[in-house]
C-alpha positions in Angstrom: 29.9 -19.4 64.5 33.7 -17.6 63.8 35.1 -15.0 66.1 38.0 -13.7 64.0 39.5 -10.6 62.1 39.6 -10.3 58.2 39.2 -7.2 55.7 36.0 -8.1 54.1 32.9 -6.2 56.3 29.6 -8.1 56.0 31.0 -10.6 53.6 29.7 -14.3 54.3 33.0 -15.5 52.3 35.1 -13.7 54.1 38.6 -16.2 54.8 41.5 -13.9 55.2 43.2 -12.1 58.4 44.3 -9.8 59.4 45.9 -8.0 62.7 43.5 -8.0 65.9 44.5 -5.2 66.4 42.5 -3.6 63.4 39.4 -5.6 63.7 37.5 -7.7 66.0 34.3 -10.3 64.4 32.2 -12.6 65.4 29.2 -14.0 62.6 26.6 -16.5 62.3 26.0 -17.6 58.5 24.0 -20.1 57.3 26.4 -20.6 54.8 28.7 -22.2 57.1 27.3 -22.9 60.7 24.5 -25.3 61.0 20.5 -23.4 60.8 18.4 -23.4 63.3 15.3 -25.4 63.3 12.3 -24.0 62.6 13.5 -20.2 62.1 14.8 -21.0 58.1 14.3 -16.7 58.1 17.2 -15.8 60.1 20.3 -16.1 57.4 23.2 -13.7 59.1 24.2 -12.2 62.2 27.6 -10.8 63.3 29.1 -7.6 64.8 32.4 -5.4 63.5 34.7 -3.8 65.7 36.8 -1.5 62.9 39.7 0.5 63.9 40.4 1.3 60.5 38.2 1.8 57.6 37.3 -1.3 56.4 36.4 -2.2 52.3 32.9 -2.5 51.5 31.9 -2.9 47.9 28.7 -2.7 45.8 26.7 -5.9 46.9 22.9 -7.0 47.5 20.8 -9.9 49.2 18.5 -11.3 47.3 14.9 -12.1 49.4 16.6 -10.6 52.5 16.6 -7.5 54.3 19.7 -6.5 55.9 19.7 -4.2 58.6 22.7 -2.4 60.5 22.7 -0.6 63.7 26.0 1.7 65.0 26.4 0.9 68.5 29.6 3.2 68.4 31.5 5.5 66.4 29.9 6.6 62.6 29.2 5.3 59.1 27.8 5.9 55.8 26.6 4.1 53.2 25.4 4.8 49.8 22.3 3.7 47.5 21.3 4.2 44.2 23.2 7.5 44.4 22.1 8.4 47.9 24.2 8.5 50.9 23.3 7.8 54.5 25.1 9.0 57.4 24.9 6.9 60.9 25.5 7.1 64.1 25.8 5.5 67.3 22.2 4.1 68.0 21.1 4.7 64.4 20.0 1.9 62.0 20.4 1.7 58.0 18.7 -1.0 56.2 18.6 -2.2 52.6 15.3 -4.2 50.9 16.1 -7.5 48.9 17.9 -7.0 45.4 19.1 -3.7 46.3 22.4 -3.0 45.0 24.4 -1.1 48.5 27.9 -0.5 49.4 30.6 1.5 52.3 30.4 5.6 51.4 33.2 6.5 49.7 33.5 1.8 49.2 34.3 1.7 52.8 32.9 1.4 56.3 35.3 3.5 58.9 36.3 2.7 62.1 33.0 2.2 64.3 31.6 -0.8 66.2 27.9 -2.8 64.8 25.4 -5.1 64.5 24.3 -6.4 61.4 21.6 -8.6 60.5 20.4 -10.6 57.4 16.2 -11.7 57.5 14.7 -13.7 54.6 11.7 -11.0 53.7 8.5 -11.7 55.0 6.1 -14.4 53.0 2.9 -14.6 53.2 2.4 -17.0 56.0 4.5 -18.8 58.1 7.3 -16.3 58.7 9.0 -16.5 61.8 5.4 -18.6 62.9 3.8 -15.7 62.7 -0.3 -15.8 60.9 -0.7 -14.0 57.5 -2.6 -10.8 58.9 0.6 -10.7 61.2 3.2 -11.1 57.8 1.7 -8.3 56.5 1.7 -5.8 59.0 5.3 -7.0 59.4 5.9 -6.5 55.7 4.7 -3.0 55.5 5.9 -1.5 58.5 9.3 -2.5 57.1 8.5 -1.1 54.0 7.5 2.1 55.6 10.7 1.9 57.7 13.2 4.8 56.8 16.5 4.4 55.2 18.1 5.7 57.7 16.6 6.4 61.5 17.5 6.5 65.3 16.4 3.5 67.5 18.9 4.0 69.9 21.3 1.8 71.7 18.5 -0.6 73.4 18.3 -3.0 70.4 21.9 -4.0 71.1 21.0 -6.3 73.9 18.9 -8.1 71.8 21.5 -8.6 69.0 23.3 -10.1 72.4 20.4 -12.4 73.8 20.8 -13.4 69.7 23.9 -14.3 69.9 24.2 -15.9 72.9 21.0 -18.4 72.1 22.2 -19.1 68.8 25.3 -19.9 71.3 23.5 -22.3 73.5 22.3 -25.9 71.6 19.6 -26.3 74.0 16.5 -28.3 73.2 14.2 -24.7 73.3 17.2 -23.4 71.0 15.0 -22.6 68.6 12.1 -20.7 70.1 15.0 -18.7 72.2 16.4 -17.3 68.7 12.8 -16.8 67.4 12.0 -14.4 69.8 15.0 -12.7 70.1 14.9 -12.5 66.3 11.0 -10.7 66.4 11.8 -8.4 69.5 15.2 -6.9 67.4 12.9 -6.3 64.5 10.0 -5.0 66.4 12.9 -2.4 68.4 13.7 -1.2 64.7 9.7 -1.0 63.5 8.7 0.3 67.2 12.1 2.7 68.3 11.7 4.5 71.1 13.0 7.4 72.5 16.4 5.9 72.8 18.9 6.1 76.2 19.9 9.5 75.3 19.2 11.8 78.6 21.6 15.2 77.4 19.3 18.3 78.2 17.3 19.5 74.8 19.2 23.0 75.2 22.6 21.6 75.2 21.7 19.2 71.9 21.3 22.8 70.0 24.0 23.9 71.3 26.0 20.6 70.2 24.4 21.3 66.6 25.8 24.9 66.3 29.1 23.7 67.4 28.6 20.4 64.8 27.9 23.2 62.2 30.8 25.4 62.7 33.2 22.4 62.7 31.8 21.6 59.6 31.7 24.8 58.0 35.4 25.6 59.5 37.4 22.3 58.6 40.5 23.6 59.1 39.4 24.8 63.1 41.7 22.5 65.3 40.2 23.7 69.3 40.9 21.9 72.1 38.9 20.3 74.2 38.6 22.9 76.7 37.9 25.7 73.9 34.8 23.1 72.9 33.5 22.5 76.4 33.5 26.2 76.8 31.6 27.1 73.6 29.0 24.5 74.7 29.0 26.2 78.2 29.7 22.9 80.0 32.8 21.6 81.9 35.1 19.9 79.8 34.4 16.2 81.5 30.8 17.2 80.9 31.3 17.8 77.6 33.4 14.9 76.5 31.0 12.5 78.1 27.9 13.8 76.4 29.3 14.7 73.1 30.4 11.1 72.8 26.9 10.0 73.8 25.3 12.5 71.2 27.4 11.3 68.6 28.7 8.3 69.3 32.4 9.3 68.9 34.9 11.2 71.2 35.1 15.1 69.7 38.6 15.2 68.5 37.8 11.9 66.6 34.4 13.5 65.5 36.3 16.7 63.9 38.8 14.4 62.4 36.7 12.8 60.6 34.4 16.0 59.1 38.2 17.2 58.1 38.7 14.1 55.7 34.9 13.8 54.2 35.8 17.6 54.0 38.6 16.4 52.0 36.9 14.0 50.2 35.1 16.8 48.8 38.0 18.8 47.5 39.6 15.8 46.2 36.7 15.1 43.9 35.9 18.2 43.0 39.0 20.2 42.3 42.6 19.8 40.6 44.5 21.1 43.9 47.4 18.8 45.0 47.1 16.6 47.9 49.6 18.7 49.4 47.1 22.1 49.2 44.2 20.3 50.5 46.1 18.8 54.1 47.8 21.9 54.1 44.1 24.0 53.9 42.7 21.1 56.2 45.6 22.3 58.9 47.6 19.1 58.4 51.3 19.8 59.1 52.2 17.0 56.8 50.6 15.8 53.7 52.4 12.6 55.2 50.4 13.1 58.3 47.6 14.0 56.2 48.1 10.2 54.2 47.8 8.2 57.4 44.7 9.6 58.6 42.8 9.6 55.1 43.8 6.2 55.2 42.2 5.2 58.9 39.3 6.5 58.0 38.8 6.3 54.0 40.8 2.4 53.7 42.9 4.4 50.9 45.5 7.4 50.4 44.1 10.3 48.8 45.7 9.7 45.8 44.6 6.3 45.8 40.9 7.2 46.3 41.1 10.0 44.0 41.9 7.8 41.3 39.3 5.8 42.0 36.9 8.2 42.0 37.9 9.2 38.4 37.4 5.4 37.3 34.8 5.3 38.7 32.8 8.5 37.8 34.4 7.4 34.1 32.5 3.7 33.5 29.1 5.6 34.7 
């Protein structure tokens, strides 16, 4: 098992470091720890702390489904053309062979679990009889792409991690059962941890809506408590919870997908677009593309061109 920082999310050859400060990881991989006896399904496991947007590259897992879960912050992902946004207690999953990658060929700054399961065979898997496989099978090929399970399947991921900690002699039945009650929270979710009054969530989407409509809207705190009709400690606390990311870090990052959008689909300079987006400097602008995107504008514009041009 490694506990280290590097810049390659969810790659099991990942070697190189990098600051603490910008990353925090801990993984299990076959690949290089020992396996555990008698659970041969269970390939990876690891959580990412990012503080800065992290690469993530087109890749796939043969026989394996790879699941993710957002305990904190937001990410997206794309998929044969499609992308997925998460959220704190939201889980995105791929099926084996399918080619996935970051949005945008990065994940930003959030905090997850990630998991890596050989697919279910027709008998035997994780000890489980062959009517029991196939249920198994097809409620994870009925699972969504993207859905909220809430935050409760992270103390799993922990009970996980700690028996595939502890060599004890019941080693092995410890990680099997952890291992069946993470995927039955994902097949099973229930109503999550969330307890932020039904009215206030519509009020939370208006207000999502307008941020999103109006970029270039910079309110305070207080000004976003007070169109919510809460207090402003009320409102910081539950906002967070709702979406899994403080609200001045929630608007910032609408304003550079916002950007995103501009970049790829107009001429304007990098200078218009922060300057639209209410950035004082396209300097300023740079550094905060960059936390959240793992380029500079001009960088991912570029990109995007070479990209969109060998399709």
């Amino acid at each position: 098992m490694k506990k280290h920082s590097d810049d390659d999310a969810l790659n099991p050859n990942a070697t190189r470091q990098s600051s603490p400060s910008s990353r925090s990881r801990w993984t299990y991989d076959i690949h290089h720890d020992p396996p555990i006896r008698h659970v041969p399904e269970l390939i990876m496991l690891g959580y990412d702390e990012l503080r800065s947007a992290s690469p993530l590259h087109e890749h796939e897992h043969p026989g394996c489904y790879e699941f993710v879960l957002i305990e904190r912050g937001q990410a997206s992902w794309e998929l044969e053309g499609v992308l997925y946004r998460s959220q704190a207690g939201d889980l995105f999953h791929s099926r084996p062979g399918e080619k996935h990658r970051g949005g945008f060929n990065a994940i930003e700054p959030c905090k997850f679990w990630w998991l890596i399961v050989a697919a279910p065979q027709s008998q035997g898997w994780l000890r489980l009889s062959s009517e029991e496989c196939m249920i198994m099978q097809h409620m994870i090929e009925q699972l969504p792409r993207a859905i909220p399970v809430g935050l409760s399947p992270v103390e799993s991921f922990k009970k996980l991690r700690k028996a595939l900690l502890n060599q004890t002699p019941e080693q092995s039945i410890a990680v099997r059962n952890s291992l069946t009650d993470i995927l039955l929270a994902f097949l099973q979710p229930g109503i999550g941890n969330r307890t932020i009054a039904i009215d206030l969530l519509r009020q939370y989407d208006i207000l999502i809506a307008k941020m999103s409509n109006e970029p270039e809207w910079r309110p305070s705190i207080d000004e976003l408590a007070s169109f919510a009709g809460v207090s402003s400690s009320h409102f910081y606390r539950t906002f967070q919870e709702y979406t899994g990311e403080a609200p001045i870090t929630f608007s910032e990052r609408l304003r550079v997908m916002e950007a995103c959008r501009q970049l790829a689909e107009t001429a304007d300079s990098v200078t218009d677009i922060s300057h639209r987006l209410g950035y004082q400097s396209s300097q300023h602008f740079a550094t905060v593309f960059k936390r959240f995107v793992g380029a500079t504008p001009s960088q991912w514009r570029n990109d995007k061109k070479n990209l969109t041009a060998e399709q």
